[in-house]
C-alpha positions as CSV (number, residue, x, y, z in Angstrom):
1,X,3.8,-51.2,-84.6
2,X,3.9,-48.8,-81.5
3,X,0.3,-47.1,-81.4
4,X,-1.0,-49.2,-83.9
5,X,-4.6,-50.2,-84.2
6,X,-5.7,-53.7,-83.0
7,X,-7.1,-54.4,-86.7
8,X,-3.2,-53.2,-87.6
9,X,-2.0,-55.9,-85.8
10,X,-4.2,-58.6,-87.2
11,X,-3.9,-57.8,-90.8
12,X,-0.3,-57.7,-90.5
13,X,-0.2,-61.0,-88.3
14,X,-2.5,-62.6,-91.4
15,X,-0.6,-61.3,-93.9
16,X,3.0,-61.7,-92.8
17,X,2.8,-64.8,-90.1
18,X,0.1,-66.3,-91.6
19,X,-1.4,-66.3,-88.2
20,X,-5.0,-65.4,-88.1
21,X,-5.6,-63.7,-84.5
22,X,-9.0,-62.1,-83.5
23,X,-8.7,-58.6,-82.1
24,X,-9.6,-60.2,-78.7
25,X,-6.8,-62.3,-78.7
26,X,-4.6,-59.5,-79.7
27,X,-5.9,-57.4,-76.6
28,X,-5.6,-60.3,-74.5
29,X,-1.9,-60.5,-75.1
30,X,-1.4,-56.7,-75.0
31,X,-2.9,-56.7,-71.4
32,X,-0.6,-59.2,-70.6
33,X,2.5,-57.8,-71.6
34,X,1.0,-54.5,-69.8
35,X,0.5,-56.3,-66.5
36,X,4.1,-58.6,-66.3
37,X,6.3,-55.2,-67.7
38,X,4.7,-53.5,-64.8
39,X,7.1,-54.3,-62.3
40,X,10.3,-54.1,-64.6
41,X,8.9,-50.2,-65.4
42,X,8.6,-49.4,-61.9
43,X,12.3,-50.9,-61.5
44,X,13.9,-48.9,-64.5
45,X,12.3,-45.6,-63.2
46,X,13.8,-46.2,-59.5
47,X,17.0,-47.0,-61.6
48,X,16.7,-43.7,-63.5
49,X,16.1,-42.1,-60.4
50,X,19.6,-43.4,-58.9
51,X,21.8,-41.5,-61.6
52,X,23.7,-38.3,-60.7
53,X,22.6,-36.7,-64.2
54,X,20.0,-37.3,-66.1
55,X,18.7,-35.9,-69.4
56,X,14.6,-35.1,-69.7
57,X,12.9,-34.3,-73.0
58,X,9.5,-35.2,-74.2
59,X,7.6,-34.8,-77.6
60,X,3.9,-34.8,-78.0
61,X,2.2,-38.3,-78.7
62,X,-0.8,-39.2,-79.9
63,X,-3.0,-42.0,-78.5
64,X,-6.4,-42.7,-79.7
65,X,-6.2,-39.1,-81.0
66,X,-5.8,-37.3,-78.0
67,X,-2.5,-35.4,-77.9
68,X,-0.6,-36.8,-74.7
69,X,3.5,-36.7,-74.5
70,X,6.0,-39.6,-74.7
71,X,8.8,-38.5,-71.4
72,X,12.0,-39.9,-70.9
73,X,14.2,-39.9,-68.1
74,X,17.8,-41.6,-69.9
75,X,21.4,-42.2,-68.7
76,X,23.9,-44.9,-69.2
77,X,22.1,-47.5,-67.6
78,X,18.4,-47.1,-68.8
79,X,15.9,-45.2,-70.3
80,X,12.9,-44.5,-68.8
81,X,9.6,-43.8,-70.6
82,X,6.0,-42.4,-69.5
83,X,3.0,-41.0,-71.3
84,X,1.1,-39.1,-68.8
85,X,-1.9,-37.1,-70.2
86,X,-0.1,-33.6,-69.8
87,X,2.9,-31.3,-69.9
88,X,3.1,-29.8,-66.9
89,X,5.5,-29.5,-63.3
90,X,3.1,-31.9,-61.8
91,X,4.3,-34.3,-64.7
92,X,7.4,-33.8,-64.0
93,X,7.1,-33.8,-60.5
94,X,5.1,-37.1,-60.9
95,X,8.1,-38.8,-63.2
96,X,11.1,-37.1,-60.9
97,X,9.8,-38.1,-57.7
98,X,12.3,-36.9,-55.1
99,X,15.1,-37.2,-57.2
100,X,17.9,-34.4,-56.9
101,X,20.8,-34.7,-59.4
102,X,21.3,-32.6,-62.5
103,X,18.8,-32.6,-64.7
104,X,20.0,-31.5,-68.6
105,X,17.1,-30.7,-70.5
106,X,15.9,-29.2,-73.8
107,X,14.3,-25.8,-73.9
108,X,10.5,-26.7,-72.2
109,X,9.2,-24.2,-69.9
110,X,8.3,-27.2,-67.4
111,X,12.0,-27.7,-66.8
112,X,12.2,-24.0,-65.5
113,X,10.2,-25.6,-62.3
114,X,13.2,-27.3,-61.4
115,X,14.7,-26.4,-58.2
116,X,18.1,-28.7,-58.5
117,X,21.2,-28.0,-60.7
118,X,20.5,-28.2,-64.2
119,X,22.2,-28.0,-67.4
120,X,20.6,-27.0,-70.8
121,X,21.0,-29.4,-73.6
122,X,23.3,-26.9,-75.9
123,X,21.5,-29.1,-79.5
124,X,18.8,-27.1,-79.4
125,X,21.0,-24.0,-79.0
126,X,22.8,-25.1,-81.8
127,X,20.1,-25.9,-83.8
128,X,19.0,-22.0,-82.8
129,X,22.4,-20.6,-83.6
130,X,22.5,-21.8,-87.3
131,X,18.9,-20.4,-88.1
132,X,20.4,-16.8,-86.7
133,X,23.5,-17.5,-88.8
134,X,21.4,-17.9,-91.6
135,X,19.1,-14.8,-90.7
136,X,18.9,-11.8,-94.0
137,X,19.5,-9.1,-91.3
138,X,23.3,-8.9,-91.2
139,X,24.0,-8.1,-87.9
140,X,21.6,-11.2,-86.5
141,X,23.5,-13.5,-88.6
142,X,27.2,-12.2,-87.9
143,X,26.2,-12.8,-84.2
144,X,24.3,-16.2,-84.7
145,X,27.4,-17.1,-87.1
146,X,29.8,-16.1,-84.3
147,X,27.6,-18.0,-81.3
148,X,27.3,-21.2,-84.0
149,X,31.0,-21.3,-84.2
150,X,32.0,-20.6,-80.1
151,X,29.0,-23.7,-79.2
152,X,30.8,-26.7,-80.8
153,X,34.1,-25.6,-79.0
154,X,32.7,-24.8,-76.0
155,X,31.4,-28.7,-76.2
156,X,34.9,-29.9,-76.9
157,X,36.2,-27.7,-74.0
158,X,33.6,-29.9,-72.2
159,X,35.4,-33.2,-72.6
160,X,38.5,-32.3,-73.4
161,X,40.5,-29.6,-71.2
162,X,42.0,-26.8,-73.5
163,X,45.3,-26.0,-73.6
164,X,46.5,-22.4,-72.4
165,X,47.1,-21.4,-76.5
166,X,43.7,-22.6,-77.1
167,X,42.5,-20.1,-74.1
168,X,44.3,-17.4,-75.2
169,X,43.1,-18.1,-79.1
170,X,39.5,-18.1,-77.3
């Protein structure tokens, strides 16, 4: 029950545990698990900050109704999360810290800031690619139908190395 109200908590503590909890009780335990899972977050982000590549993306999240974002910093080995109050390059300075590798990211104007290699997250592009494909002017959607098509191949090209027929079929 991420973001969930304290009185949340305790109704569904009564209801389902049959465990009847005051809301001071419930905060008590919250600011416990807050203190002891600092050091563990401070180790996963110096992890994160280890990896040669990286992807970034955020979304906006809402915390006592104020709009703040939900970051995340993700590779093989972990996942690292942050809410800081804003989107901006001093966020993502703050959450990078002097990390270099290669950042892949979504679209956000923030990573444009980013003075290492990057790579764009092509899902988005995708996603962007279909829409044109789908678009009632004919030439936009003959050239968002071809870039739809080349994206997914360019992908597998990615992993797998094409052959020279497949390069000349290109």
């Amino acid at each position: 029950m991420v973001g969930a109200s304290r009185r949340a908590v305790q109704a569904l503590c009564a209801a389902v545990c049959r465990l009847p909890l005051s809301t001071g009780a419930i905060q008590k335990r919250v600011d416990r698990v807050s203190e002891a899972s600092g050091p563990h977050d401070a180790a996963i982000g110096e992890v994160a900050r280890t990896a040669l590549v990286h992807s970034s993306d955020e979304t906006s999240w809402l915390l006592h109704g104020d709009r703040q974002w939900l970051w995340v910093m993700a590779h093989a080995a972990v996942a690292y999360l942050q809410i800081p109050t804003h989107r901006s390059k001093a966020a993502l300075t703050q959450r990078i810290h002097a990390w270099r590798g290669m950042l892949v990211r979504a679209g956000s104007r923030v990573y444009q800031s980013w003075e290492g290699l990057r790579q764009r997250c092509l899902a988005p592009l995708i996603r962007t690619a279909q829409g044109r494909a789908e678009s009632v002017e004919a030439g936009m959607a003959r050239c968002g139908g071809r870039v739809h098509a080349a994206l997914p191949r360019l992908c597998h090209m990615g992993t797998e190395r094409p052959t020279v027929g497949q390069w000349r079929a290109w």
